[in-house]
MARMAR-677069 format. One line per 8 residues: number of its first residue (from 0); their letters; for each residue x, y, z of C-alpha. Coordinates in nm, 2 decimals, m for minus. Each point is the difference from the previous one (the first is absolute). Layout:
NUM = A = X/Y/Z | ...
% end
This chain:
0 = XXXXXXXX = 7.08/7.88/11.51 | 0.36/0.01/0.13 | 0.16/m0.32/0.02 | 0.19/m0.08/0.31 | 0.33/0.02/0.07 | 0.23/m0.28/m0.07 | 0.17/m0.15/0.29 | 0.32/0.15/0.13
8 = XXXXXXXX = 0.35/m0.08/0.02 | 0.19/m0.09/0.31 | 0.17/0.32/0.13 | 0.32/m0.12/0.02 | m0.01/m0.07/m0.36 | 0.07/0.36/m0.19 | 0.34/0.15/0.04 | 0.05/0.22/0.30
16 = XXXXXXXX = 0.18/0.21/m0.26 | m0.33/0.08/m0.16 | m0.23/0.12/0.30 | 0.13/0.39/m0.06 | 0.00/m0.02/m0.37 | m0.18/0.25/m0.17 | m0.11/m0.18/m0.31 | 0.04/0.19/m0.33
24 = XXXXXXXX = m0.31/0.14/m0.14 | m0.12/0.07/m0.35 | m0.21/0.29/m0.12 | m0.35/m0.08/m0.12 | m0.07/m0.12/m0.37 | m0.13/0.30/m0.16 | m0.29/m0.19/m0.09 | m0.10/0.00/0.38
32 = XXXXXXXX = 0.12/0.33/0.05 | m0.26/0.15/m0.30 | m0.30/m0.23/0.17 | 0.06/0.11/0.33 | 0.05/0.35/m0.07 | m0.30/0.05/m0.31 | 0.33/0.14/m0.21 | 0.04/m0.04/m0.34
40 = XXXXXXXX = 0.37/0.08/m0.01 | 0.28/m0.13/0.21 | 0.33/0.06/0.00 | 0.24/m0.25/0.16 | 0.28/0.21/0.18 | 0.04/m0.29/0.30 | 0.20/m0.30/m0.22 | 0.29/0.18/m0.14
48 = XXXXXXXX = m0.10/m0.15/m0.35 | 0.10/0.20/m0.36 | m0.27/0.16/m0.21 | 0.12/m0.22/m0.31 | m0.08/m0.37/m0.05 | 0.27/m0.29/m0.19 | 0.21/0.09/m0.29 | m0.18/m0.10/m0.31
56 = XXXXXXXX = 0.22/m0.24/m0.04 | m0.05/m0.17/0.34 | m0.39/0.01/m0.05 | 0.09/m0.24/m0.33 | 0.14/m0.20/0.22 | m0.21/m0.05/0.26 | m0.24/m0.11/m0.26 | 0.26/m0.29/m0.16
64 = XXXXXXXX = 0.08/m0.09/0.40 | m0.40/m0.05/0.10 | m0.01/m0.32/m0.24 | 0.20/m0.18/0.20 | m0.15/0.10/0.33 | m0.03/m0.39/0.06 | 0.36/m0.03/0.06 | 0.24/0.12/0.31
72 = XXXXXXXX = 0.25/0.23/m0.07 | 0.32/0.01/m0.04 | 0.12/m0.01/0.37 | 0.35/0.12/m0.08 | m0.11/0.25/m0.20 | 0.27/m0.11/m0.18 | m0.03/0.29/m0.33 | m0.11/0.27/0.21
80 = XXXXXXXX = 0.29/m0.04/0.17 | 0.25/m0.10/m0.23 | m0.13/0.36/m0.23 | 0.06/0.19/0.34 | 0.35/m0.17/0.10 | 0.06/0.13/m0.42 | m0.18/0.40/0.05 | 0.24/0.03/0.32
88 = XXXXXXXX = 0.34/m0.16/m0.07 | m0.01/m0.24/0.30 | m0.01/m0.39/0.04 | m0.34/m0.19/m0.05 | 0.06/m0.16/0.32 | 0.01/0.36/0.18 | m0.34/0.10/m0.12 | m0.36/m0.13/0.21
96 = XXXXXXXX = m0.35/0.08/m0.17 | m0.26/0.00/0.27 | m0.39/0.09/0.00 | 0.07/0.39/0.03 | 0.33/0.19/0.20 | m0.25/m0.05/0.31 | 0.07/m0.39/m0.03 | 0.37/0.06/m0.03
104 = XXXXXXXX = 0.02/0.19/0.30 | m0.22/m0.25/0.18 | 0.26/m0.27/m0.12 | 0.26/0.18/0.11 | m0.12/0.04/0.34 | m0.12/m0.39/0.03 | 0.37/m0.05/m0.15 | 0.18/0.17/0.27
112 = XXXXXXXX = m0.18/0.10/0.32 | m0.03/m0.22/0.25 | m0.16/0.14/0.38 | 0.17/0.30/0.16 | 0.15/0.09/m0.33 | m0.02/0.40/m0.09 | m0.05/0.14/m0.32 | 0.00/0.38/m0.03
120 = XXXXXXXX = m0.16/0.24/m0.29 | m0.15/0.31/0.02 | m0.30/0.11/0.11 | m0.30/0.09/m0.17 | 0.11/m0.24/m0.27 | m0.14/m0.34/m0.18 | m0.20/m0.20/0.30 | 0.15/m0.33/m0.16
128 = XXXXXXXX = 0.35/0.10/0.15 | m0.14/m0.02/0.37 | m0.31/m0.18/m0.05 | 0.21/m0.35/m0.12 | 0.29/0.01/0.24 | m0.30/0.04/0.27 | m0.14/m0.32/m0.13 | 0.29/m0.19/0.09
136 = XXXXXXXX = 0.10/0.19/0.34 | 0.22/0.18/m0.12 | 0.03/0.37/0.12 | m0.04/0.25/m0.23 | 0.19/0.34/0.05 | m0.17/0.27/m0.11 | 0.22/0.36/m0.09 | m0.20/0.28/m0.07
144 = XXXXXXXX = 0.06/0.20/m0.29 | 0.17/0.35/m0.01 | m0.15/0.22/m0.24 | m0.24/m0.28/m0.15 | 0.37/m0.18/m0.12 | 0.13/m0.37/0.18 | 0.26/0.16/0.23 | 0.30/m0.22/m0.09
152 = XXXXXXXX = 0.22/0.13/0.24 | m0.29/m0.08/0.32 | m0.06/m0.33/m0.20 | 0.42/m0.11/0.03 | m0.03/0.11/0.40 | m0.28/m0.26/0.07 | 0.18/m0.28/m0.14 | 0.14/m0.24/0.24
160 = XXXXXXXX = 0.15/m0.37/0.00 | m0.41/m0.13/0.02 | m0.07/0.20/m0.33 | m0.04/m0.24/m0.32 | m0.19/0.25/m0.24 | m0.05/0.36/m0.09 | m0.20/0.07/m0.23 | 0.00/0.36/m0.24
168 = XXXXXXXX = m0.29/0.11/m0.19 | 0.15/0.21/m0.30 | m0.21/0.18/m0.08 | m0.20/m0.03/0.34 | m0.35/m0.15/0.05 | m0.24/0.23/0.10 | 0.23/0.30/0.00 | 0.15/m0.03/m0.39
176 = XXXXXXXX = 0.31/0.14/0.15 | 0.33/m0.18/m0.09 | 0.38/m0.03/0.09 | 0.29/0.16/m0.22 | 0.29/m0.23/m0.13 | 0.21/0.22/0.25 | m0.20/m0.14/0.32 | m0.01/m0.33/m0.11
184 = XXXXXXXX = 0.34/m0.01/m0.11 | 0.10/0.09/0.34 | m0.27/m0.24/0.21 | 0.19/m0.31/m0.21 | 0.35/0.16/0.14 | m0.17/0.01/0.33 | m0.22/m0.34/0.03 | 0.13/m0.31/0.17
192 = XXXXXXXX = 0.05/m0.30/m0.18 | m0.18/m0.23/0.16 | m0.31/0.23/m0.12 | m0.22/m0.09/m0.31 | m0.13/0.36/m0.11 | m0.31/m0.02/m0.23 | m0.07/0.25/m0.24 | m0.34/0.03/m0.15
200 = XXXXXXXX = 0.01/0.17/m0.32 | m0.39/m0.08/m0.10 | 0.02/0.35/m0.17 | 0.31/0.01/m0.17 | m0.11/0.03/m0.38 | m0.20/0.31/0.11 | 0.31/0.20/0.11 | 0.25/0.20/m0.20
208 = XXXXXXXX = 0.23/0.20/0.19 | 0.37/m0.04/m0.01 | 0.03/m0.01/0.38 | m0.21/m0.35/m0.01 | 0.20/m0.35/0.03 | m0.10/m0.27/m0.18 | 0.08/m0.25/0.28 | 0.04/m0.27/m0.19
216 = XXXXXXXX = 0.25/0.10/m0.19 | 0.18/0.25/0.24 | m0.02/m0.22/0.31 | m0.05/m0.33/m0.05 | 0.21/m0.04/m0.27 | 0.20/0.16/0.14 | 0.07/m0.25/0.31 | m0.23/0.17/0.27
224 = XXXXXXXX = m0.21/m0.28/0.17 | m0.32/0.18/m0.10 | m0.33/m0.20/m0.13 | m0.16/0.24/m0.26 | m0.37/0.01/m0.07 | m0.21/0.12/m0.35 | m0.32/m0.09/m0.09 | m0.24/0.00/m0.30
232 = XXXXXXXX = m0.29/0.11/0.21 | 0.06/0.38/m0.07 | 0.08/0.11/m0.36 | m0.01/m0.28/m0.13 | m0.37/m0.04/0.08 | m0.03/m0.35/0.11 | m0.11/0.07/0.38 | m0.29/m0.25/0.00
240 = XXXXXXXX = 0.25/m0.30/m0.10 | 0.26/0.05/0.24 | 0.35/m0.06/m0.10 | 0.33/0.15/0.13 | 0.33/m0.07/0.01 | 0.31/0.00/0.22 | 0.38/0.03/m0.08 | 0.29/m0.10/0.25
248 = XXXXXXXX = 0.26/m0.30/0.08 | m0.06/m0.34/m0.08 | m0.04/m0.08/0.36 | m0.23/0.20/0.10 | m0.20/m0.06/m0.35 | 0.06/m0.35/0.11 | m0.17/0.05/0.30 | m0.30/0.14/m0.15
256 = XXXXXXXX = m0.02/m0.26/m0.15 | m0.10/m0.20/0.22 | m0.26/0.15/0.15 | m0.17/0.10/m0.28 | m0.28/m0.14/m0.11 | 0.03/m0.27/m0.29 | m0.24/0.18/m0.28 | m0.01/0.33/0.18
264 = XXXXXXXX = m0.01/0.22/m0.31 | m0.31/m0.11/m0.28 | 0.11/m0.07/m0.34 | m0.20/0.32/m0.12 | 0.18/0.22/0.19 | 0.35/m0.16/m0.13 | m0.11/0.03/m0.31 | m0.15/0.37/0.04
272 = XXXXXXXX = 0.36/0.08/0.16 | 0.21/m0.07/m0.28 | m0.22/0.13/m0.24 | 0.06/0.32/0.14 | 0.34/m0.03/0.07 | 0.11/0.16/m0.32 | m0.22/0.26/m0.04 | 0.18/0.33/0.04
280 = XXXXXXXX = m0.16/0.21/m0.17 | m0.31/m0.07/0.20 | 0.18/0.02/0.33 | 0.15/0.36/m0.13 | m0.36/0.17/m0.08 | m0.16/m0.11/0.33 | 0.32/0.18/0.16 | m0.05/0.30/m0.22
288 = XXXXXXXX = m0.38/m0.01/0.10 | 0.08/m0.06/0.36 | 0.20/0.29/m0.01 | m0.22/0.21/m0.16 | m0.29/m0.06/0.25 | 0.24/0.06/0.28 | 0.04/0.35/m0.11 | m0.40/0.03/m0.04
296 = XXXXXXXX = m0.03/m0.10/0.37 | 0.28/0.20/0.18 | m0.23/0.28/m0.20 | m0.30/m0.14/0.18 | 0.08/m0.08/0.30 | 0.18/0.33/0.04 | m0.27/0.21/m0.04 | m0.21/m0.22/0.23
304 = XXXXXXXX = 0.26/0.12/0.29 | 0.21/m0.31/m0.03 | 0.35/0.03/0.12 | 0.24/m0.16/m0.23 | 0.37/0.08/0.14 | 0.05/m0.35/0.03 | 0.14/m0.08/m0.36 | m0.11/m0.41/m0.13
312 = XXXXXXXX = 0.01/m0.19/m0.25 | m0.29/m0.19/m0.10 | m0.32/0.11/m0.10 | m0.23/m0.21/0.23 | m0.01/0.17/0.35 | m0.30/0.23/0.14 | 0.16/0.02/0.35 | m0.18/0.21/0.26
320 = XXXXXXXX = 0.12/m0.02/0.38 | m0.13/0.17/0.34 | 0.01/m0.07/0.34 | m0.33/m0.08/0.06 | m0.25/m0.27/m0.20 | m0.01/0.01/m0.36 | m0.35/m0.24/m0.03 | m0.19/0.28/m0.04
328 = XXXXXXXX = 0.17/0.17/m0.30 | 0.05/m0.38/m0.14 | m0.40/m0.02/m0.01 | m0.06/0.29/m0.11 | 0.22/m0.08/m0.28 | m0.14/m0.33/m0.07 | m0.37/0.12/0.00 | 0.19/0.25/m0.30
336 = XXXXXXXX = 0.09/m0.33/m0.18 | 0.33/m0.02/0.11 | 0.10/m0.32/0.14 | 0.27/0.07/0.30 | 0.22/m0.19/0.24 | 0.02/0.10/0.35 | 0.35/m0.05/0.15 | m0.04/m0.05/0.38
344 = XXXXXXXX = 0.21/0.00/0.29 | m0.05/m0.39/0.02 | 0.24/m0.05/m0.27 | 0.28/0.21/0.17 | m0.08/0.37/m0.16 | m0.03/0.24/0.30 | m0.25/0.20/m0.20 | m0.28/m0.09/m0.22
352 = XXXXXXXX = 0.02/0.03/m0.37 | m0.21/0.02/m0.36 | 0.19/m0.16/m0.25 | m0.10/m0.03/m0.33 | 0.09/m0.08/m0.32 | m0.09/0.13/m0.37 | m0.17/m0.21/m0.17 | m0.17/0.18/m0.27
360 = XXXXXXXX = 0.11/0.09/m0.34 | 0.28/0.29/0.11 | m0.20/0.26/m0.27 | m0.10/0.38/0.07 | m0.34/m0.07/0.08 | 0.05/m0.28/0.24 | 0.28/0.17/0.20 | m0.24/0.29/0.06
368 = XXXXXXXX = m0.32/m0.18/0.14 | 0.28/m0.17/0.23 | 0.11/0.37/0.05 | m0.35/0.14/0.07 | m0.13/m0.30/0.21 | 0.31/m0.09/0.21 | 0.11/0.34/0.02 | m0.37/0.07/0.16
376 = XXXXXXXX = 0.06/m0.25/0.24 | 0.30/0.10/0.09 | m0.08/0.37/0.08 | m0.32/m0.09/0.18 | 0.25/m0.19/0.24 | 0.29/0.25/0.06 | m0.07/0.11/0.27 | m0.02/m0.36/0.15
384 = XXXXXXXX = 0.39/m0.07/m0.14 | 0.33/0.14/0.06 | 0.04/m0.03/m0.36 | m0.06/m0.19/m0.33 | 0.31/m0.14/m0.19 | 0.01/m0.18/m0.30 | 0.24/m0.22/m0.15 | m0.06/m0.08/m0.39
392 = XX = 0.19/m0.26/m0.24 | 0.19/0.15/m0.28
% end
């Protein structure tokens, strides 16, 4: 029997701010997904999640952490960041550690925007960047991308005295695509100064290319009024524990601050964090491996039909667009065992997408069943799309 409904609230009680908000949703567990479907196999492509788990050395500490599960942790996380303030040559007190890059951004926005504010950041990109200044009223303006790539130049021309933040995703969430040191060089010429630009860099340690910044060190080191965002979520492995970081200015650390909640990252991740911190050698063979399985799936996906002009840089991104409805391929898809998102026009994408991430062991055989069942899919519907792109992490 269904209980009833609880009683409501008042209607004047929720934020107006809130009645167009499209809340973000997760994909399915893929416990659900194998019950609902009768599959035995499911691959998560919907979460942008690694294939590899902790360090070893973080899973040892995880363990020592969970025997003291009765106590808070440290709010401050006063180690984390003083080993962070140490790895990148800044002050401790220009360092925040937050529950994942998503909290920092979220800070940031709470920090700053107050109703009527803009922010600007291109579009597809990372929902957080439009779905938090929406939670406050702010307006989010969106800049389409030019050739899958934040348009920098587009980006400077929206600005105006209301603008607070822009935020860059290098490389770019869904797309993988990322800006050169030579565009971003000349956006910081370019931007106003009243302007906090925030640079998401959740994919940094995956990258080696010459023509990539290290924002922290290039920018905000360098005097740019820039917030700079990493995570441990990716290679690191530690996803499920959520814990990020942020580097900028005292004041606008400061300012995080206080908005942030008092024990907002758990002692285990802390301590998973800076177990991992020093473990290079790790870091350097899941790069090597991410590379590797990059060149396995440009293989793959090209002799499914896929078109890969667009050059990225991370090996997460299935990205297939047309200008019709994508749902159908998406189930057919997911009845395959391939758990898919759907990008839809209600989140400010003129046409619908299937992105998806690898989240298999990158080896021979897996690449080709993703090659075989993928690629079936996506010849079955050609001649429902203009075309099927993909963008992949390298």
């Amino acid at each position: 029997m269904t209980p009833d409904p609880l009683a409501g609230a008042d209607p004047k009680l929720i934020r107006p701010a809130l009645a167009g908000l499209v809340a973000y949703e997760p994909g399915k567990p893929v416990e659900e997904v194998q019950r609902q479907l009768g599959l035995e196999r499911v691959v998560k492509l919907a979460s942008n999640e690694g294939p590899y788990g902790p360090f070893p050395a973080a899973l040892e500490a995880i363990e020592r952490a969970t025997l003291e599960l009765n106590r808070y942790p440290d709010g401050g996380a006063y180690r984390l960041r003083g080993a962070l303030a140490e790895r990148h040559d800044v002050r401790f007190e220009e360092v925040t550690v937050c529950a994942g890059a998503d909290a920092v951004i979220g800070y940031i926005a709470l920090a700053t925007l107050d109703p009527g504010d803009d922010i600007v950041t291109g579009w597809p990109s990372f929902a957080s960047y439009v779905i938090d200044p929406l939670k406050l009223g702010a307006n989010p303006i969106r800049v389409p991308l030019r050739a899958y790539r934040f348009d920098l130049e587009a980006i400077l021309a929206e600005i105006t005295p209301r603008t607070k933040l822009v935020f860059v995703s290098a490389p770019n969430n869904p797309t993988g695509t990322t800006t050169t040191r030579a565009e971003l060089d000349a956006y910081f010429d370019a931007v106003p100064p009243h302007v906090l630009t925030v640079i998401d860099q959740a994919y940094f340690e995956y990258i080696d290319d010459p023509d990539y910044p290290d924002a922290i060190a290039e920018y905000a080191k360098a005097g740019r009024r820039v917030l700079v965002l990493r995570t441990f979520s990716k290679i690191y492995g530690l996803a499920a524990l959520r814990v990020g970081y942020g580097i900028g200015s005292e004041d606008v650390i400061s300012s995080i601050t206080k908005v942030r909640r008092a024990f907002d990252v758990t002692s285990v991740a802390q301590e998973a964090a800076l177990a991992s911190l020093d473990d290079t050698d790790e870091i350097a063979r899941r790069r090597t491996a991410n590379r590797e399985a990059m060149a396995l799936l440009v293989a793959a996906l090209r002799d499914a039909g896929s078109d890969l002009s667009k050059p990225a840089h991370v090996l997460a991104y299935l990205y297939f667009t047309d200008e019709g409805d994508a749902r159908p391929a998406a189930a057919e898809v997911g009845e395959l065992g391939w758990e898919v998102r759907v990008t839809e026009p209600s989140h400010g994408v003129e046409e619908w997408s299937v992105v998806g991430e690898q989240h298999l062991a990158p080896t021979p055989e897996a690449i080709a069943k993703l090659r075989e069942e993928l690629g079936g899919v996506a010849k079955r519907h050609r001649g429902e799309f203009d075309g099927w792109e993909a963008s992949v992490e390298a």
